[in-house]
Every structure is written in structure tokens, then in C-alpha cells.
C-alpha positions as CSV (number, residue, x, y, z in Angstrom):
1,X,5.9,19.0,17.7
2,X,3.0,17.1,16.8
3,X,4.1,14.0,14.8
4,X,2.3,13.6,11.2
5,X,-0.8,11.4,10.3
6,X,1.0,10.5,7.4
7,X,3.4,8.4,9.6
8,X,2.1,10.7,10.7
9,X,1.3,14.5,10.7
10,X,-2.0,15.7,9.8
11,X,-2.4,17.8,6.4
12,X,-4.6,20.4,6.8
13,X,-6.1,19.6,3.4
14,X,-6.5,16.0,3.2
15,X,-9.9,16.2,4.5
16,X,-11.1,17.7,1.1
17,X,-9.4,15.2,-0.4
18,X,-24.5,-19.6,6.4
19,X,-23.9,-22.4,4.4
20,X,-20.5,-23.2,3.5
21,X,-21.0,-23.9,0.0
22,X,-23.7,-26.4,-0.4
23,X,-22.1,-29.1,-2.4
24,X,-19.2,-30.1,-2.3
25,X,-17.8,-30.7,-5.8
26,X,-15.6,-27.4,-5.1
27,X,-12.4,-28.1,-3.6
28,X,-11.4,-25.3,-1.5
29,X,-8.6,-23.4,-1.8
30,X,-5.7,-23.8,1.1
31,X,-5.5,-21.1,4.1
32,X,-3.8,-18.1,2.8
33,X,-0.9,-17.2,5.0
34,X,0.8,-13.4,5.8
35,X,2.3,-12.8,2.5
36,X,1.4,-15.3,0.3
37,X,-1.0,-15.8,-2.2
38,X,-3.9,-18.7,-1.3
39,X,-3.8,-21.5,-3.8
40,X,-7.0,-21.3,-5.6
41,X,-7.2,-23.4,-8.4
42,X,-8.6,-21.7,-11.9
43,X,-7.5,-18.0,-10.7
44,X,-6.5,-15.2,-12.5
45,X,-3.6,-13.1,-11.9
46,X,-4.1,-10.0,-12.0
47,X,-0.7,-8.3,-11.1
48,X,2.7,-8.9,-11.3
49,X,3.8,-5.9,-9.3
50,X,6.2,-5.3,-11.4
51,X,5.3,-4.1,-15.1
52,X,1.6,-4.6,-14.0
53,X,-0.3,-3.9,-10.8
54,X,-3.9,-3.5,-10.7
55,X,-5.9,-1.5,-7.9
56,X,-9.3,-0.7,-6.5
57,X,-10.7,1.7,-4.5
58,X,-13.1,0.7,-1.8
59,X,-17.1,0.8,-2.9
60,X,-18.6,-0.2,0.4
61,X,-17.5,-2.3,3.9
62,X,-17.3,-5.8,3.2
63,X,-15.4,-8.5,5.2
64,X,-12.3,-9.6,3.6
65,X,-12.0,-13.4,4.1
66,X,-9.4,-15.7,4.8
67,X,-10.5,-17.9,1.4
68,X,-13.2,-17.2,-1.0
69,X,-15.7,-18.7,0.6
70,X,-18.8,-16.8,2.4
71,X,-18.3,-18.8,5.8
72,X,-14.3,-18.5,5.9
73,X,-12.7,-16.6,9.0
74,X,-13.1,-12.8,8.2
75,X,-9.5,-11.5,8.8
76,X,-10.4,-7.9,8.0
77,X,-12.8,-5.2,6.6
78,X,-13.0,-2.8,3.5
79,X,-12.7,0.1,4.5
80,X,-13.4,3.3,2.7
81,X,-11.4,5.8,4.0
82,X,-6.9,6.1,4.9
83,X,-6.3,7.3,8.3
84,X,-5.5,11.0,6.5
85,X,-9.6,10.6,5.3
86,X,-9.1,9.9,1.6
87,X,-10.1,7.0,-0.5
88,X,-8.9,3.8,0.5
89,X,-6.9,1.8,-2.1
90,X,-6.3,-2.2,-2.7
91,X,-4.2,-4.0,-4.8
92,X,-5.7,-6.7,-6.6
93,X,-3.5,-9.7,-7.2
94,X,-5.7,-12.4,-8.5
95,X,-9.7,-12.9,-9.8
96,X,-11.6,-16.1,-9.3
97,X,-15.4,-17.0,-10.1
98,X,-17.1,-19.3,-8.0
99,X,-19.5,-22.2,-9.3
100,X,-22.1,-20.3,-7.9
101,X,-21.6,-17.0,-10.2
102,X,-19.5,-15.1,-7.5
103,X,-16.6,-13.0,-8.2
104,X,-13.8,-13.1,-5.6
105,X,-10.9,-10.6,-5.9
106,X,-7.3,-11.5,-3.4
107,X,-6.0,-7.9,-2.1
108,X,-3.7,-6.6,-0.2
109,X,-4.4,-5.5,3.0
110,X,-3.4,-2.1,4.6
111,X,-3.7,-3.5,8.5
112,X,-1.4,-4.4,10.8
113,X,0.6,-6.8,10.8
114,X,2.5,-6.3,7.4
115,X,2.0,-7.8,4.4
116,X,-1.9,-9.3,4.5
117,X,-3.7,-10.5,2.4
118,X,-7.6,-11.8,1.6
119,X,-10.2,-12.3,-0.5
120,X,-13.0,-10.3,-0.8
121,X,-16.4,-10.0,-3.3
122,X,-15.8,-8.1,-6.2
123,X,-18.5,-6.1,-5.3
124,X,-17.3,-4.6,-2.7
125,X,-14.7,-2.5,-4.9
126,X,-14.5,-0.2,-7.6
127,X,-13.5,-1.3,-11.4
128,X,-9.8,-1.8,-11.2
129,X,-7.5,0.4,-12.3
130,X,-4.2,-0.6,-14.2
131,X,-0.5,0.8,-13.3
132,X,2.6,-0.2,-14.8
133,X,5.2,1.7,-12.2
134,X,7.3,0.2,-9.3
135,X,9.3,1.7,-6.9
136,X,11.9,-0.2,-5.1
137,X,13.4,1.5,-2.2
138,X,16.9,-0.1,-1.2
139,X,17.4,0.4,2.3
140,X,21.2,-0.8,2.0
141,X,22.5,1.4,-0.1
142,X,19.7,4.5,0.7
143,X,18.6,4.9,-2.7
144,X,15.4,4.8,-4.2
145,X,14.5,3.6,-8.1
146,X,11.5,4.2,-9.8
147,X,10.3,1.9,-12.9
148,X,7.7,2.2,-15.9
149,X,7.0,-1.0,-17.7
150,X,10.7,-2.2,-16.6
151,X,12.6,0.8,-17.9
152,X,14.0,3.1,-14.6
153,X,12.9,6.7,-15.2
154,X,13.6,8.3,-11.5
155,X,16.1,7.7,-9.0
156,X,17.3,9.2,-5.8
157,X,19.6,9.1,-2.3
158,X,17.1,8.8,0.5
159,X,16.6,8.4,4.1
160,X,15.1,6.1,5.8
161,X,14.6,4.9,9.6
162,X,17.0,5.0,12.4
163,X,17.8,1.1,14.0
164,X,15.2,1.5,16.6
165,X,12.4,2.7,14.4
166,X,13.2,0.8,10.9
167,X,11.9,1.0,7.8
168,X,9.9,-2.3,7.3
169,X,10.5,-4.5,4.6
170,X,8.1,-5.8,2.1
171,X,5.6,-5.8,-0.6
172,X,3.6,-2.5,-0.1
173,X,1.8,0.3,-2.4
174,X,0.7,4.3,-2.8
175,X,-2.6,5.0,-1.2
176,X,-1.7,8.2,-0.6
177,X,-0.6,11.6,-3.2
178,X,-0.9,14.4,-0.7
179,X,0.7,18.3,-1.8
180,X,1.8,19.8,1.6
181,X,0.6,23.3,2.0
182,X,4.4,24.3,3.3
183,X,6.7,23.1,0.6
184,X,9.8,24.8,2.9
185,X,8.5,22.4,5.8
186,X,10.1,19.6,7.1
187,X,8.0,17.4,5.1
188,X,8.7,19.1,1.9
189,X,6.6,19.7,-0.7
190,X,4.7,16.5,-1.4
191,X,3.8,13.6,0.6
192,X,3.0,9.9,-0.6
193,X,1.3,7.8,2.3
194,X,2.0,3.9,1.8
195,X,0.6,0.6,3.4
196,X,3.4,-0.1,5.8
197,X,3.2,0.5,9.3
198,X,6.0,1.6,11.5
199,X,6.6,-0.2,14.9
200,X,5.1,3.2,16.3
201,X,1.5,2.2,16.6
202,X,0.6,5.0,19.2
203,X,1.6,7.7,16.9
204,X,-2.0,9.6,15.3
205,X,-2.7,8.2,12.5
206,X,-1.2,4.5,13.3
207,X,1.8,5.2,12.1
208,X,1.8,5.0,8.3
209,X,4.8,5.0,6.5
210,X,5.3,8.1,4.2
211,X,7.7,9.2,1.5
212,X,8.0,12.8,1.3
213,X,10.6,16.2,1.4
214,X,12.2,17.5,3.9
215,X,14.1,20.6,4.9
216,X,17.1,18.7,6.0
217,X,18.1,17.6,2.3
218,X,22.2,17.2,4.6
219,X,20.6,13.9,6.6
220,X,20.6,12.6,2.9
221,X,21.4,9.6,2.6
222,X,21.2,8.6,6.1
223,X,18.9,6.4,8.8
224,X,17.2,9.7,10.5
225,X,13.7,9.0,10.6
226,X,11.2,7.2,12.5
227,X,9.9,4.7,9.6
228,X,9.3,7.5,6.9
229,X,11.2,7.4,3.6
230,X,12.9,10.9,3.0
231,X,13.5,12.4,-0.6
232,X,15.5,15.3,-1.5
233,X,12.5,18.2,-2.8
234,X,14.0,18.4,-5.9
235,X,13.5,14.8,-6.6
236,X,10.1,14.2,-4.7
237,X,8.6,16.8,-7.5
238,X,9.9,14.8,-10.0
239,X,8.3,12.0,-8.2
240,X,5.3,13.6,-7.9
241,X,4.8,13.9,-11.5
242,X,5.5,9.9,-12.1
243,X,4.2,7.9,-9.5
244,X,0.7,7.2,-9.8
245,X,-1.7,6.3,-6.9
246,X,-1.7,2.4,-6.6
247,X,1.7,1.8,-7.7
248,X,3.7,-1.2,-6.1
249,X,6.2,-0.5,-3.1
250,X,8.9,-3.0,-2.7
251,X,11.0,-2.3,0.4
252,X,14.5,-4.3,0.5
């Protein structure tokens, strides 16, 4: 069988679906590395992941730099589109304004390696959207919890991937709310596609990481997967209705 874009297995619907700075007054901020925020002074958070998480969906290509400066290394590009062909989505962690006028916003980035992150022109977004859920997916003891504004409201047994195609860890998000036309298939009734990437980088699609049904609700809880996050059906309905696009995925 063919394996799903969503880590992943195509939906049939998803396709409807120069000068450095001049003067040098500025001190620049320090490298960012994989993971961490840059240190920029006079920035403004803009999400805590946790009660509050802002995102943005992409307006146009734009490089997405290293620091926010226009001559740092370009690490990355907006893109516009997921690999399932919907609108691409970046968290926003923090907002800074250059001397010059220019507003810089530090996102996530869903490329490979895990756990990026850049700066890019304000610009080159969408006005940012606010979200105050968070699901936390513990890989330990196969469950998965759900939060609004700090306050649980879902939880479930889940599966997740075998030892030789784990689950990553980390900091991701939802980029993707996908309803599967077979609700009886093996992906269940809904899908949610994330930022992570699995270790299969050959598979179509690049191997996103989904949550989603099944139709083998007995491999729950249980390491049976290649990456992908599985939810009983009952439960991903109930997910479906509370976990907006954007919301913050932390993997343990």
C-alpha cells in the first residue's frame, strides 16, 4: 500500500483545501542555534506555547534568516504551501523593530532538521493569529493530553512509533486539519499533519508526522507506527472539535 503524504498518504481532498546595516550603533543579535531563541535585545515575545501561541500563515516566499538582519545567512524559505498542498503555517515566537522601521518576526521552521528556527520580515506573513491550546503527547506512558489556557479538556491512550522509526521529540505545531474521506480506514476519520519529520525522508510527502484514527484501535497504546501518532476514532473526533490549526505540539 501506498504510504500517506500525511507522514504520509495522499488525501484525495486536500488539494481543495547589500549593506549590512549601515551604521553600526545596532548591536546585533547572537547566531540563533537549532532550538533556541536568538538573543535580540528589545524583542517581544510573542508566545509562550503554552497558554499562548501565536501563528501566521505564509503571504509570499521570503528568505528566513539566521538573524534579523537583511545580509545574515538565509537558513530557509517561506513557503506557501504543506507538502499535502494547503496553507503553510508558522509559529511566531517573538517581534522585533529595527532602527531602520523594519519588522522582524522569529518562527519556527517546518524543514528538516527538527526544531528550526529564523527570522523573517513581517511582511512576508499574514496577521497573526492567537491560540491558547497545547497538546503534549507523552511518549512514555502512550498518552496524549490536550490543554486550553492551562486547564486539560481532552486526553487519550495513543500509539506512537516503533524503536526503529520513533516518534521525534520536541517543540512542534498543527499545520494541518485534514477530514479523511474513509472514516473506517486505517487512518480514521480525521487527520492532523504536524511539523515533525520522521527519520523516513523517502517516504511522499517527506515524511510528516500525523496524528490521526485508525482501524486497529487493539495496537492502542502501543509503539506500532512508523513516526505517526495514533488516536482511538472516538477520541480523535473529540479532538477534532478542540484543537485548532496552529496549536503548540510538545513531544516528550
Amino acid at each position: 500500500m501506498r504510504p500517506p503524504r500525511l507522514h504520509g498518504v495522499r488525501l484525495q481532498h486536500a488539494r481543495r483545501w547589500g549593506l549590512a546595516l549601515l551604521l553600526a550603533p545596532l548591536v546585533l543579535p547572537a547566531p540563533a542555534t537549532a532550538g533556541k531563541e536568538p538573543r535580540v535585545p528589545g524583542s517581544e515575545r510573542m508566545s509562550n506555547e503554552r497558554t499562548s501561541t501565536h501563528w501566521a500563515y505564509a503571504k509570499r516566499v521570503a528568505p528566513i534568516r539566521r538573524m534579523p538582519v537583511p545580509t545574515a545567512r538565509t537558513i530557509a524559505r517561506v513557503r506557501e504551501l504543506t507538502e499535502d498542498g494547503l496553507p503553510e503555517v508558522y509559529v511566531v515566537l517573538r517581534r522585533w523593530r529595527s532602527p531602520y522601521g523594519h519588522t522582524w518576526l522569529n518562527v519556527r521552521i517546518p524543514m528538516r532538521p527538527n526544531g528550526q528556527q529564523g527570522w523573517v520580515r513581517a511582511s512576508a506573513l499574514g496577521r497573526p493569529a492567537l491560540v491558547r491550546t497545547r497538546l503534549v503527547v507523552d511518549r512514555g506512558r502512550l498518552r496524549a493530553t490536550l490543554f486550553r489556557s492551562g486547564r486539560r479538556i481532552w486526553r487519550s491512550r495513543i500509539g506512537v512509533g516503533a524503536p526503529g522509526t520513533p516518534t521525534p521529540a520536541g517543540r512542534f505545531w498543527i499545520r494541518e486539519r485534514l477530514q479523511v474521506q474513509d472514516p473506517n480506514g486505517i487512518y480514521g476519520p480525521w487527520a492532523f499533519g504536524t511539523s515533525a519529520y520522521s527519520i523516513l525522508s523517502d517516504w511522499p510527502g517527506g515524511g510528516v508526522i500525523g496524528i490521526h484514527g485508525t482501524n486497529q484501535p487493539y495496537l492502542i497504546p502501543g509503539r506500532p507506527s512508523h513516526g505517526c501518532i495514533r488516536v482511538p476514532n472516538d477520541r480523535i473526533n473529540r479532538l477534532a472539535r478542540l484543537m485548532p490549526i496552529g496549536t503548540p505540539v510538545r513531544i516528550l
